[in-house]
N, CA, C and O atoms as a printed pandas DataFrame, in Angstrom:
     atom_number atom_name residue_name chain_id  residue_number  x_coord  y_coord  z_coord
0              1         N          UNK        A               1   40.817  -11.548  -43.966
1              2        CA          UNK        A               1   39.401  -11.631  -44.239
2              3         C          UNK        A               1   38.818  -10.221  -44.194
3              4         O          UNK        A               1   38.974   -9.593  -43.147
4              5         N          UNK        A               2   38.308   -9.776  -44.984
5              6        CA          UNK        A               2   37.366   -9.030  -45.214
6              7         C          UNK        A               2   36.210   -7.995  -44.257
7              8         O          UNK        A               2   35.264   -8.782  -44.239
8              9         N          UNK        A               3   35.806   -6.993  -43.624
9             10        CA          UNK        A               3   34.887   -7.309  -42.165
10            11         C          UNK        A               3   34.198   -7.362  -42.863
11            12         O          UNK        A               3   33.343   -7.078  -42.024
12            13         N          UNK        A               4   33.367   -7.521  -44.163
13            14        CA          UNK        A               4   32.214   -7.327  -44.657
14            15         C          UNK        A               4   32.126   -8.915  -45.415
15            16         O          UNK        A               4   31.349   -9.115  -46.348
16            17         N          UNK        A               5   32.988   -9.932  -44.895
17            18        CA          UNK        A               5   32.901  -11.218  -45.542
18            19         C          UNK        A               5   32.742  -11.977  -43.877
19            20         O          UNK        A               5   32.460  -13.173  -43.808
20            21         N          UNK        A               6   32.899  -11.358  -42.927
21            22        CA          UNK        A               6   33.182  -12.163  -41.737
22            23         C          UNK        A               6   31.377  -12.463  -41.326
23            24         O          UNK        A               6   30.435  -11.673  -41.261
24            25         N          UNK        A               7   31.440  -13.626  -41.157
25            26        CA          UNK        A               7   30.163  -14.302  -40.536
26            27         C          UNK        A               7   29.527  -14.189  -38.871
27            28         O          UNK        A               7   28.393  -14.313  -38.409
28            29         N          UNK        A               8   30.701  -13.930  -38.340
29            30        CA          UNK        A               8   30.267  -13.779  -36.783
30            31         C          UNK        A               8   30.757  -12.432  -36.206
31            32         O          UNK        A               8   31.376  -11.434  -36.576
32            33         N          UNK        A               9   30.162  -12.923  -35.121
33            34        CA          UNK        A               9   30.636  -11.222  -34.514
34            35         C          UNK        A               9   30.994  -12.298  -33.225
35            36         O          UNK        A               9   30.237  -13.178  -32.815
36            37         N          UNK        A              10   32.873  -11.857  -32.509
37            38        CA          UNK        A              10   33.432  -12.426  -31.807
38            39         C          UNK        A              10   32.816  -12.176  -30.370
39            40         O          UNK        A              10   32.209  -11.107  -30.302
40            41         N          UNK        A              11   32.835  -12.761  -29.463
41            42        CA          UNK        A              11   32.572  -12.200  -27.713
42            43         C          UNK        A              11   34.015  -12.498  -27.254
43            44         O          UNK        A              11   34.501  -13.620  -27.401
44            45         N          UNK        A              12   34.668  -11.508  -26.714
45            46        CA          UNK        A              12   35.898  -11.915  -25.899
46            47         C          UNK        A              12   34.982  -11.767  -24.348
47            48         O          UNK        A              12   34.008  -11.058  -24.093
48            49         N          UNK        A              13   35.890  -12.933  -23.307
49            50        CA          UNK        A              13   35.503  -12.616  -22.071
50            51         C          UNK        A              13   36.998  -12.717  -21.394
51            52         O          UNK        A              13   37.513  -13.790  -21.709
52            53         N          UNK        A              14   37.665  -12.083  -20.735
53            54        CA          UNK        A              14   38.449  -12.235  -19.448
54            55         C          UNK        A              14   38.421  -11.873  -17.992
55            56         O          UNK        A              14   38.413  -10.778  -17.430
56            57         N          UNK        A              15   38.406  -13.359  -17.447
57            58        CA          UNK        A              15   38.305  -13.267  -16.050
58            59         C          UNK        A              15   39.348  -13.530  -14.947
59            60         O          UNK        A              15   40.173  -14.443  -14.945
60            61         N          UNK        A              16   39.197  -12.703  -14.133
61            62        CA          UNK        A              16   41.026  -12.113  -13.205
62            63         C          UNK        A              16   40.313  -12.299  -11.845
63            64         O          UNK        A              16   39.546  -11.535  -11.258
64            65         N          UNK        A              17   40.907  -13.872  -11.407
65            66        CA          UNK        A              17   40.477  -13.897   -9.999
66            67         C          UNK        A              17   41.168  -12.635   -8.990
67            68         O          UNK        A              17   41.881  -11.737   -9.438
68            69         N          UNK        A              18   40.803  -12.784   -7.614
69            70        CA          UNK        A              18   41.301  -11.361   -7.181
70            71         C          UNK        A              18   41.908  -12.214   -6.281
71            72         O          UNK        A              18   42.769  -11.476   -5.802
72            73         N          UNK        A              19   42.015  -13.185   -5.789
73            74        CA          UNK        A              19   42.771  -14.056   -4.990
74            75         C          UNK        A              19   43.232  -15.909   -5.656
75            76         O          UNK        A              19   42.497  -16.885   -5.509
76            77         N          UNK        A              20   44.336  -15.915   -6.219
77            78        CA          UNK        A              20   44.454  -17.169   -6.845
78            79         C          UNK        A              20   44.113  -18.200   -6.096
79            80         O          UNK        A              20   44.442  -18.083   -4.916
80            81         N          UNK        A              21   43.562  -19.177   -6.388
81            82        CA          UNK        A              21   42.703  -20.486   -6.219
82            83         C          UNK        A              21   44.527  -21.099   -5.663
83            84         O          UNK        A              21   44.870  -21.039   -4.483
84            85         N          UNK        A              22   45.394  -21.604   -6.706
85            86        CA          UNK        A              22   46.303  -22.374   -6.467
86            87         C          UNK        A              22   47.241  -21.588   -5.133
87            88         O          UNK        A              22   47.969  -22.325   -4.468
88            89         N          UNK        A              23   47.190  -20.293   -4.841
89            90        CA          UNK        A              23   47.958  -19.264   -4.393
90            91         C          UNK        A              23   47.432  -18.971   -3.095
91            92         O          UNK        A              23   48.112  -18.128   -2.511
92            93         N          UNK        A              24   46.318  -19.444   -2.370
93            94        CA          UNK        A              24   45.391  -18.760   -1.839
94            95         C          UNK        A              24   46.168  -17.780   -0.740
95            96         O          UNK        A              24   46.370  -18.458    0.268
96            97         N          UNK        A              25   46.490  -16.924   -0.636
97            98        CA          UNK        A              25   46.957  -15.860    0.126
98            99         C          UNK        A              25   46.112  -16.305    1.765
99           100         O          UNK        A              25   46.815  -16.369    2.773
100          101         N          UNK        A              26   44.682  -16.566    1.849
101          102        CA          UNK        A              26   44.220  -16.860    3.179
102          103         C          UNK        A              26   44.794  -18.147    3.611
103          104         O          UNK        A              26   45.035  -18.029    4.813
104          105         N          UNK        A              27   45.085  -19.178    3.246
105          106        CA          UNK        A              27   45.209  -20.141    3.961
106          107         C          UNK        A              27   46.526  -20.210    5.037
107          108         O          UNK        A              27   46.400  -20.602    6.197
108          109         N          UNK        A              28   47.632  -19.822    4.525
109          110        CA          UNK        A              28   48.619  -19.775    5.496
110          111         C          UNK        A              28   48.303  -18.381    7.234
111          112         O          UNK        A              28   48.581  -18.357    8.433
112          113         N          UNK        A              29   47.822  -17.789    6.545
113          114        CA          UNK        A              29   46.812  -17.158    7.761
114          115         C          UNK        A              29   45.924  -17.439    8.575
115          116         O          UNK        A              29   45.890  -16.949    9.703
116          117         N          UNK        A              30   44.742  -18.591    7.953
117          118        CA          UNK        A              30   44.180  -19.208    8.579
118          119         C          UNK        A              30   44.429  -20.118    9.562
119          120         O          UNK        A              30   43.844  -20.337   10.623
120          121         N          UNK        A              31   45.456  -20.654    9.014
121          122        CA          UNK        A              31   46.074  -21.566    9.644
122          123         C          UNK        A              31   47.014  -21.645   10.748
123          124         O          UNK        A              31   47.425  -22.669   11.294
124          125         N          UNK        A              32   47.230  -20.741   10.943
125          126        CA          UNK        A              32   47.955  -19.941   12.392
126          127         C          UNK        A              32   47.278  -19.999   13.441
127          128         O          UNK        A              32   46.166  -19.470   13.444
128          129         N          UNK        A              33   47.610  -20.443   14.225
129          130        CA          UNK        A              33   46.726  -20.618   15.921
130          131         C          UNK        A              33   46.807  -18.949   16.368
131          132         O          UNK        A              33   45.726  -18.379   16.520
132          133         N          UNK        A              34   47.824  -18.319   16.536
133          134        CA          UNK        A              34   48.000  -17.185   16.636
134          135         C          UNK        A              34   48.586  -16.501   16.035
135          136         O          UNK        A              34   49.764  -16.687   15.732
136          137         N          UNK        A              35   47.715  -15.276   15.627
137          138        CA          UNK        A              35   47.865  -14.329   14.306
138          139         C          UNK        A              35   48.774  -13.348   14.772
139          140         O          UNK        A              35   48.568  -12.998   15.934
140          141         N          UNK        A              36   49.719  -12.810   14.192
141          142        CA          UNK        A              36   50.245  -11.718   14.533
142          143         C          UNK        A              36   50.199  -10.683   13.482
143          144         O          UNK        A              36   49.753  -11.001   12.379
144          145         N          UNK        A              37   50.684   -9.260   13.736
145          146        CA          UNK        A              37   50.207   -8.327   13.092
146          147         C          UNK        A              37   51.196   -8.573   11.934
147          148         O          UNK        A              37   50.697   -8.554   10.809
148          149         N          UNK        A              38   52.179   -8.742   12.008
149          150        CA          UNK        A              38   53.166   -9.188   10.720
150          151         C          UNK        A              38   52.508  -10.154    9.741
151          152         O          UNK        A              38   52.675  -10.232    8.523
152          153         N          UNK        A              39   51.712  -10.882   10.557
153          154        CA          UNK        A              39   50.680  -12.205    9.975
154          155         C          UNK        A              39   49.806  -11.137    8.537
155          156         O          UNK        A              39   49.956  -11.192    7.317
156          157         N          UNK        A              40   49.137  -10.474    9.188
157          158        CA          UNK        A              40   48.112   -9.739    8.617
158          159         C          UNK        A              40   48.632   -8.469    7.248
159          160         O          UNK        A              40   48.156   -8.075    6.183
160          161         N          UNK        A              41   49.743   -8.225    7.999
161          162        CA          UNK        A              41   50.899   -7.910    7.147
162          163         C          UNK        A              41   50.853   -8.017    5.757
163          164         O          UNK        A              41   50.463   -7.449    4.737
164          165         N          UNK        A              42   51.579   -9.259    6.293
165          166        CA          UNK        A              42   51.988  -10.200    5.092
166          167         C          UNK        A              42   51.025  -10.446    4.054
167          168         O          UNK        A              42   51.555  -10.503    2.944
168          169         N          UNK        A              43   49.613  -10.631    4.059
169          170        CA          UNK        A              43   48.019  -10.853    3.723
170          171         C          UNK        A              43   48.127  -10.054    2.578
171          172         O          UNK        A              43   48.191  -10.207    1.358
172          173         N          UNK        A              44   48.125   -8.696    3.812
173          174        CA          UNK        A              44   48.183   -7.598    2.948
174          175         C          UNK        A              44   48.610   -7.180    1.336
175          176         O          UNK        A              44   47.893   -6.838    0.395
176          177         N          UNK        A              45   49.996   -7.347    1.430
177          178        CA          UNK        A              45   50.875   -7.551    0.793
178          179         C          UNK        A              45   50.585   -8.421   -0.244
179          180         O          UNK        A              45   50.936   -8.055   -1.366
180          181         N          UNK        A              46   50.117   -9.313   -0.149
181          182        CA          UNK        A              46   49.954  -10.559   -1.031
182          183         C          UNK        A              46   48.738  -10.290   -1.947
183          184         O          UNK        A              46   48.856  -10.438   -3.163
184          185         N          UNK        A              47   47.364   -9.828   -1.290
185          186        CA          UNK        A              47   46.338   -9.336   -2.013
186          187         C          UNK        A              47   46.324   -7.916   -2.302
187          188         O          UNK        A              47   45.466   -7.533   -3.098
188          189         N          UNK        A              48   47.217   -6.959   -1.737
189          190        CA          UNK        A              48   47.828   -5.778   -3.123
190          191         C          UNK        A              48   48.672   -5.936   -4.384
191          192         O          UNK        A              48   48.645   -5.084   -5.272
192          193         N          UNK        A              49   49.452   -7.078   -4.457
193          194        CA          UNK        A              49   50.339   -7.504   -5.229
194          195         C          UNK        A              49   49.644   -8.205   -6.227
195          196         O          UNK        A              49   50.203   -8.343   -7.315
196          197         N          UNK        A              50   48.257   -8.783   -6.006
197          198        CA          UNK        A              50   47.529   -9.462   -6.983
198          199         C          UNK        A              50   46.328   -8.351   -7.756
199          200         O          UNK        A              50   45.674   -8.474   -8.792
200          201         N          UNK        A              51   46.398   -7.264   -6.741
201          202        CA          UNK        A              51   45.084   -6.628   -7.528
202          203         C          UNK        A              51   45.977   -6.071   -8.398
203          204         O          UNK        A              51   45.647   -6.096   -9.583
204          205         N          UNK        A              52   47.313   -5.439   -8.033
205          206        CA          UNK        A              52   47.738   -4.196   -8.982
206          207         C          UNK        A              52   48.503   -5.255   -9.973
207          208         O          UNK        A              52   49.222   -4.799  -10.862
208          209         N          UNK        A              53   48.354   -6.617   -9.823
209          210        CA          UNK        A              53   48.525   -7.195  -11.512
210          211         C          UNK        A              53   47.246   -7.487  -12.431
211          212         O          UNK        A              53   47.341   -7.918  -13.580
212          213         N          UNK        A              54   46.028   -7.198  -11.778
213          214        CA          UNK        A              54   44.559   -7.331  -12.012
214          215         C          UNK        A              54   44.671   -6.518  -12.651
215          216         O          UNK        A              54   44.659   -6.699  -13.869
216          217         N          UNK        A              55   44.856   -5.070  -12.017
217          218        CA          UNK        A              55   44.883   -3.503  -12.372
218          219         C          UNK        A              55   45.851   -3.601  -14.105
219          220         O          UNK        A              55   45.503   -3.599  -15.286
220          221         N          UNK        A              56   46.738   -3.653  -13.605
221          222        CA          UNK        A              56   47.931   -3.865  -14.930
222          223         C          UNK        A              56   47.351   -4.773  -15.587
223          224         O          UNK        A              56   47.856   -4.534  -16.684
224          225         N          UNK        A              57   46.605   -5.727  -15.781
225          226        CA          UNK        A              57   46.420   -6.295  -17.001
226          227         C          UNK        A              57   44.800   -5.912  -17.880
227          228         O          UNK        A              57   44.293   -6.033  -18.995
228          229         N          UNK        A              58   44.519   -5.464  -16.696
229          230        CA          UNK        A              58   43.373   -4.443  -17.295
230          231         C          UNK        A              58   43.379   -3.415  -18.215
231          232         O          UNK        A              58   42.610   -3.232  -19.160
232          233         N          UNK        A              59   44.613   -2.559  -17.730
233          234        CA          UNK        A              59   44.929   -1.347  -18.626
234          235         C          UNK        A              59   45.503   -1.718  -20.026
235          236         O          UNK        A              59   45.309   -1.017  -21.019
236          237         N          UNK        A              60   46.379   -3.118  -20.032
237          238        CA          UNK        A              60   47.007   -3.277  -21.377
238          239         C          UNK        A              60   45.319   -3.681  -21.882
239          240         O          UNK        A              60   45.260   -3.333  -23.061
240          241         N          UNK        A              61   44.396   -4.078  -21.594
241          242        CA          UNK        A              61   43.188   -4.646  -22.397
242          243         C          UNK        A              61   42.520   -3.519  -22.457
243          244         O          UNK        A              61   41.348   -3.815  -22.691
244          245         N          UNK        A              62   42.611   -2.708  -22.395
245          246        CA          UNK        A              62   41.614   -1.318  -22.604
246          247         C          UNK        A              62   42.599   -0.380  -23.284
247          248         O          UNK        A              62   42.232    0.783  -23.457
248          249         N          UNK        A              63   43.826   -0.758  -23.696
249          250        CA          UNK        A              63   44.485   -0.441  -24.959
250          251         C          UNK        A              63   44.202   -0.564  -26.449
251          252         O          UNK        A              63   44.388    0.185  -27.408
252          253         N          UNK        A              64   43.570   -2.044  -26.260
253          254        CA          UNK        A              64   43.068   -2.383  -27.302
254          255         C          UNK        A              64   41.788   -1.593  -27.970
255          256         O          UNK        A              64   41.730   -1.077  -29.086
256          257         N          UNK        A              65   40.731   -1.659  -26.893
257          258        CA          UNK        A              65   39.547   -0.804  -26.951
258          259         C          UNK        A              65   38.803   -0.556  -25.691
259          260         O          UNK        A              65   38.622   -1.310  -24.735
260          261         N          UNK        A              66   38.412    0.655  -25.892
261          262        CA          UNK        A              66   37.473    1.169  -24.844
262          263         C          UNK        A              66   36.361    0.333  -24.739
263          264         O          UNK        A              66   35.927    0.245  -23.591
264          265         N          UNK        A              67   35.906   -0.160  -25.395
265          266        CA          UNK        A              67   34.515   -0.958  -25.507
266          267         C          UNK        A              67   34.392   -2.452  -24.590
267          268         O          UNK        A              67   33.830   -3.428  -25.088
268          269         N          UNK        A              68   35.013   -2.496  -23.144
269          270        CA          UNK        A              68   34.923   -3.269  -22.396
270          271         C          UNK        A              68   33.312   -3.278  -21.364
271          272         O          UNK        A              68   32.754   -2.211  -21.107
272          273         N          UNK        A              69   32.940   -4.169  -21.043
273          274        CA          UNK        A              69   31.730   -4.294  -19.854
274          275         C          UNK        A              69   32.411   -5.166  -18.873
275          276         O          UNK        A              69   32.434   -6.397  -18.895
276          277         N          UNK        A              70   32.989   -4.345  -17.970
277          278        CA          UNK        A              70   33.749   -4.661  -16.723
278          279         C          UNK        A              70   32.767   -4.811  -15.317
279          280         O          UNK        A              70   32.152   -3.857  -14.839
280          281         N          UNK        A              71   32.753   -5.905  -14.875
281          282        CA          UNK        A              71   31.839   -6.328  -13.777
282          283         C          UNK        A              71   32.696   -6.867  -12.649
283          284         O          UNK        A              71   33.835   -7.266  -12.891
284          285         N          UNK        A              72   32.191   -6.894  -11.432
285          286        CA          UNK        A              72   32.923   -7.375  -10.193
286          287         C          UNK        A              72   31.980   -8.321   -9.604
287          288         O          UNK        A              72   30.775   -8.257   -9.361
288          289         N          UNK        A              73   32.885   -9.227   -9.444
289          290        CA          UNK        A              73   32.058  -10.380   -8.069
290          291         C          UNK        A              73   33.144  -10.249   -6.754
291          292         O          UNK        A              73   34.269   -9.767   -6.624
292          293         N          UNK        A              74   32.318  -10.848   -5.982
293          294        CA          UNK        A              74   33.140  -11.228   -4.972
294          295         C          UNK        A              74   34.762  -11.376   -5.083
295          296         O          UNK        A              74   35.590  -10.640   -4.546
296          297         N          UNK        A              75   34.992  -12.435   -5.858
297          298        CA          UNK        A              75   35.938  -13.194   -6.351
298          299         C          UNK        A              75   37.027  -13.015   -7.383
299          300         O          UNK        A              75   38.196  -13.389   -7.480
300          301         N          UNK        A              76   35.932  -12.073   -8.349
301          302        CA          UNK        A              76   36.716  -11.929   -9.537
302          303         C          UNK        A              76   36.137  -10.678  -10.550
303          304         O          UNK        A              76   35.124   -9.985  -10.645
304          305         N          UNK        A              77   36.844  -10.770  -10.924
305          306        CA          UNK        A              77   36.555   -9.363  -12.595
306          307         C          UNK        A              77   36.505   -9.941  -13.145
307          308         O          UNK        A              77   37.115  -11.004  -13.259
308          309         N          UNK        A              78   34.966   -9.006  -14.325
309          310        CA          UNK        A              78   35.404  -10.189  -15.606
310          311         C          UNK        A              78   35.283   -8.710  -16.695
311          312         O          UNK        A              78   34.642   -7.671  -16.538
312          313         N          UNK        A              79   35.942   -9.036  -17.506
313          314        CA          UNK        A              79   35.744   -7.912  -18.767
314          315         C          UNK        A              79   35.271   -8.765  -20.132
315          316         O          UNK        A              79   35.823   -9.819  -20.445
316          317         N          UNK        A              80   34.123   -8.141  -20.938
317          318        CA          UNK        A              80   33.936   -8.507  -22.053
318          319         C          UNK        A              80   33.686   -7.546  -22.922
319          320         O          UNK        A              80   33.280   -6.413  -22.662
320          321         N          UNK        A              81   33.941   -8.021  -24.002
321          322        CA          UNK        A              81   33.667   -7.208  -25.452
322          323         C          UNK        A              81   32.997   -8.126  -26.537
323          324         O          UNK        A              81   32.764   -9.334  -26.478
324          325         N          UNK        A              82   32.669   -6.929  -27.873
325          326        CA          UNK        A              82   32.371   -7.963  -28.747
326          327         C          UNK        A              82   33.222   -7.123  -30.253
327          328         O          UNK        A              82   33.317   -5.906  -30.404
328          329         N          UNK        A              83   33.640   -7.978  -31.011
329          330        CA          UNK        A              83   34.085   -7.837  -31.715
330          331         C          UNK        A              83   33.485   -7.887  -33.416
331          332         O          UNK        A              83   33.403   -9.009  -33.914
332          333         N          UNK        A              84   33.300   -7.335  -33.807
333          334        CA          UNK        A              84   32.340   -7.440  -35.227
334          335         C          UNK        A              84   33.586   -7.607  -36.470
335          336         O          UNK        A              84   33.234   -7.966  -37.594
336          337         N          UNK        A              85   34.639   -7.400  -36.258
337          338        CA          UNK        A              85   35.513   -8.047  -37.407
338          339         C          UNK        A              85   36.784   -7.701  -37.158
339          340         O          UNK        A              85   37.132   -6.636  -36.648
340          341         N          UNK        A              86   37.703   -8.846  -37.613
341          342        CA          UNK        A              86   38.647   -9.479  -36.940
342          343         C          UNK        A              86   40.052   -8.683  -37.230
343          344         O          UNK        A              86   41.189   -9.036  -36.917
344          345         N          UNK        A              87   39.600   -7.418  -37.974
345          346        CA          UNK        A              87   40.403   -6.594  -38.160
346          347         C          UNK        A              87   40.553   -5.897  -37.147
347          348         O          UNK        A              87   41.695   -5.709  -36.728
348          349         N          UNK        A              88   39.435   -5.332  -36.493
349          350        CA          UNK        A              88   39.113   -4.617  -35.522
350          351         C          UNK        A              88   40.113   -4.804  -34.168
351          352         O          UNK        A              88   40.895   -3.867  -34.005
352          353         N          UNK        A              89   40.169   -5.704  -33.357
353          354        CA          UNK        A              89   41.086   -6.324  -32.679
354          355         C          UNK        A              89   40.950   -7.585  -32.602
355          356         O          UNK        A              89   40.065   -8.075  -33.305
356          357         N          UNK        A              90   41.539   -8.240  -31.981
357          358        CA          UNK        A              90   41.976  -10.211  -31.799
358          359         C          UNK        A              90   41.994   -9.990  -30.708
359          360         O          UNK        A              90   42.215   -8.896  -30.188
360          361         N          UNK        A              91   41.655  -11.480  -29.938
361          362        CA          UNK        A              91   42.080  -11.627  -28.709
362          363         C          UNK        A              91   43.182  -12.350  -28.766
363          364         O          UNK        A              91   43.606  -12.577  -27.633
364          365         N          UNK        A              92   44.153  -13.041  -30.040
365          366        CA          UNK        A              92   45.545  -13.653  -30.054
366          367         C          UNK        A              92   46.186  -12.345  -29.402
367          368         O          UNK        A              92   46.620  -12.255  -28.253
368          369         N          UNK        A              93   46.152  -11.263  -30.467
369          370        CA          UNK        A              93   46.962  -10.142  -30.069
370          371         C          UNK        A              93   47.332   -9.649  -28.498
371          372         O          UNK        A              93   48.337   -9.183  -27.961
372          373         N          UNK        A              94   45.558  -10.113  -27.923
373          374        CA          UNK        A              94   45.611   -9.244  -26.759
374          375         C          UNK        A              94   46.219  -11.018  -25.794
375          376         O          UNK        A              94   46.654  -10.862  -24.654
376          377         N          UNK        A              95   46.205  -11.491  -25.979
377          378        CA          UNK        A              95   46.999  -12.525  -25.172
378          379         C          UNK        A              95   48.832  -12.731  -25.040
379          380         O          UNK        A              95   49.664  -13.203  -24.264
380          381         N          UNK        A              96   48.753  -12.017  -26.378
381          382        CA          UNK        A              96   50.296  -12.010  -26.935
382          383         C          UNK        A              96   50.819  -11.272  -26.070
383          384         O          UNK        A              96   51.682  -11.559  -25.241
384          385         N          UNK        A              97   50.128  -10.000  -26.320
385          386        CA          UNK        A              97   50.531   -8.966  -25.580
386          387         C          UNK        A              97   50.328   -8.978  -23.937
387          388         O          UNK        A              97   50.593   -7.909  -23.388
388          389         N          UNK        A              98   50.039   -9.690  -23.382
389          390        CA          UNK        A              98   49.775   -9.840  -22.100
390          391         C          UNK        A              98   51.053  -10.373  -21.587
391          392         O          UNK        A              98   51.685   -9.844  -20.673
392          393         N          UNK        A              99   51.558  -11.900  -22.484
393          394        CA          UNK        A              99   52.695  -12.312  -22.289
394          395         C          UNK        A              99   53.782  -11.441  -22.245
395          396         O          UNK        A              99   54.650  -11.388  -21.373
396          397         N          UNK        A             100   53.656  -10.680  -23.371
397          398        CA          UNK        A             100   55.110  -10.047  -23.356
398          399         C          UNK        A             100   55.137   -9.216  -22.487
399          400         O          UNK        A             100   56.280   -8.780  -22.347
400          401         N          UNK        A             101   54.648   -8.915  -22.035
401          402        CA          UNK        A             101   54.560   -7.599  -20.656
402          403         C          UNK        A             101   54.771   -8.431  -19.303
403          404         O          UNK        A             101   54.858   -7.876  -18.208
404          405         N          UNK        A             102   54.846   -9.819  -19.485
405          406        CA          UNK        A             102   55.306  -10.892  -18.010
406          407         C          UNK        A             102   54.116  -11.800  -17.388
407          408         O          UNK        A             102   54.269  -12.468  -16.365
408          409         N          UNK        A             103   52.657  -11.729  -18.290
409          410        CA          UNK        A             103   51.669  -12.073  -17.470
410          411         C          UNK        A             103   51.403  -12.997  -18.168
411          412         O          UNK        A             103   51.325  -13.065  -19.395
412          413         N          UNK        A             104   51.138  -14.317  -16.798
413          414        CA          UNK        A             104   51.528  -15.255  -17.265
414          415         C          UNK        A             104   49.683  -16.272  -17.895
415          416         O          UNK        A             104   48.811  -16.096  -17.044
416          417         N          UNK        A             105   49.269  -17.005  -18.918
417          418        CA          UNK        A             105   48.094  -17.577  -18.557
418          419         C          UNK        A             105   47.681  -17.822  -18.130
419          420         O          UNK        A             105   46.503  -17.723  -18.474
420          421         N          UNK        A             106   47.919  -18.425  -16.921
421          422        CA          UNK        A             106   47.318  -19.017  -15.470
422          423         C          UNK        A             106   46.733  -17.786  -14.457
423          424         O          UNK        A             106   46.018  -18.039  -13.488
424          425         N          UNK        A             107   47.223  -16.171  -14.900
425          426        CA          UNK        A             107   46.658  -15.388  -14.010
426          427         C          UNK        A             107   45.450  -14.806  -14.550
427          428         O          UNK        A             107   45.087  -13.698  -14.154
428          429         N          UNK        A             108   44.854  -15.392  -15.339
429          430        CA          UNK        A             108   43.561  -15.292  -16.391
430          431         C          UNK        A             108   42.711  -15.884  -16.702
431          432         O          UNK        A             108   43.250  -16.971  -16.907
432          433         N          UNK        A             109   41.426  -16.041  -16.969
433          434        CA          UNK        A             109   40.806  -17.086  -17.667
434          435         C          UNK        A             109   40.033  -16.433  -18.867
435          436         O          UNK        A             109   39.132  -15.600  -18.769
436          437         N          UNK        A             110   40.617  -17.030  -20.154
437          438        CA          UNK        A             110   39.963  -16.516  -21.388
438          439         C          UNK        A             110   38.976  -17.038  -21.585
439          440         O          UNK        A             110   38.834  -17.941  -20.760
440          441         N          UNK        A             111   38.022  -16.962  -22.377
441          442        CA          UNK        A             111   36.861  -17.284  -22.973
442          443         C          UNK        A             111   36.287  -16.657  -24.695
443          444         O          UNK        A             111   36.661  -15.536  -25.042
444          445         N          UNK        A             112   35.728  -17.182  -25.283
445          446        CA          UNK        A             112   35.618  -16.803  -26.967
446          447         C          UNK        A             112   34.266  -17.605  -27.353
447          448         O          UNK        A             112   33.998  -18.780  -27.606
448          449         N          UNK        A             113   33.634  -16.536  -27.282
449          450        CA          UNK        A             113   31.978  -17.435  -27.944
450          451         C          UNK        A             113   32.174  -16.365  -29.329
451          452         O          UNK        A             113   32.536  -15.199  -29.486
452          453         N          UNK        A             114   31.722  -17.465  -30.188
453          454        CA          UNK        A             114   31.319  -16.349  -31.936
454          455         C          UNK        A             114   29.503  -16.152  -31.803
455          456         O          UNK        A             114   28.910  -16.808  -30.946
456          457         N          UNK        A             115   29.108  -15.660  -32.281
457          458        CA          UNK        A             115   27.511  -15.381  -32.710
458          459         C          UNK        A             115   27.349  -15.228  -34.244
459          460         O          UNK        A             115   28.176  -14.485  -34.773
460          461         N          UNK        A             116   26.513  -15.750  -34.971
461          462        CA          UNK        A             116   26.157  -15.919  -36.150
462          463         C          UNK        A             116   25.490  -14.655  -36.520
463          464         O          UNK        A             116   24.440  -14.156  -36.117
464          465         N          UNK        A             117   26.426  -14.232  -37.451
465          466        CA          UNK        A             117   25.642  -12.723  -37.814
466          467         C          UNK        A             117   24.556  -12.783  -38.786
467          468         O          UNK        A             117   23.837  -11.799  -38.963
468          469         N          UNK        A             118   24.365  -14.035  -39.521
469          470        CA          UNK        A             118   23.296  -14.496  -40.287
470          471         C          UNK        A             118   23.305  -15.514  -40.833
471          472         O          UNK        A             118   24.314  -16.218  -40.859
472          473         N          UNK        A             119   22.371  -15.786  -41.308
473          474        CA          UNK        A             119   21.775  -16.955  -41.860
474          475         C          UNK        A             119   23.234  -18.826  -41.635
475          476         O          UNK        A             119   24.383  -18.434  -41.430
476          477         N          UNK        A             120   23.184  -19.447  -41.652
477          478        CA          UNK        A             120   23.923  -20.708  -41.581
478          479         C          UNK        A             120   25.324  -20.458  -42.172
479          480         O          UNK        A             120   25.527  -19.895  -43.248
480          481         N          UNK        A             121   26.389  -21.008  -41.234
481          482        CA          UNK        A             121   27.204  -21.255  -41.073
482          483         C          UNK        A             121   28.073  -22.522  -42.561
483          484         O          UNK        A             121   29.228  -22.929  -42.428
């Protein structure tokens, strides 16, 4: 397609919890009557191992383009862009490419709104 035939302009969003929901790194800690420093350790370990795949999947997405708006919550990162034609980049590509580098869908949450660049669809 064309960028000068394309009707929308894409929104990519990806969001990278910083502690997995299914994974929760706190609970087996919590759950200890008595903590030991190996306890805390271990924590450690578990929520460095998740940021620096946060980190790493960040950098392959800012391969694509600089043109990210990267925000932090509590909880999570989210990066978005917008895309004005589909030449420009894909987010298939950038998912593809996520895989092949070992990262798996579940350590992500995609999102894809289009916007109407004019008049009806």
């Amino acid at each position: 397609m064309h960028s000068r035939n394309c009707t929308c302009v894409q929104r990519i969003r990806f969001e990278f919890l910083l502690i997995e929901k299914k994974k929760n790194a706190l609970i087996p800690f919590k759950s200890k009557k008595t903590k030991k420093a190996d306890d805390l350790r271990d924590l450690a370990d578990s929520i460095q191992h998740r940021f620096r795949r946060v980190a790493d999947m960040m950098d392959i997405l800012y391969g694509f383009t600089d043109n990210w708006s990267t925000r932090d919550l509590p909880d999570r990162i989210i990066m978005e862009t917008r895309c004005e034609s589909f030449d420009e980049y894909n987010f298939l590509n950038m998912t593809r490419c996520l895989s092949e580098r070992g990262f798996s869908d579940k350590e992500y949450t995609l999102n894809i709104d289009y916007e109407r660049r004019w008049g009806m669809l």
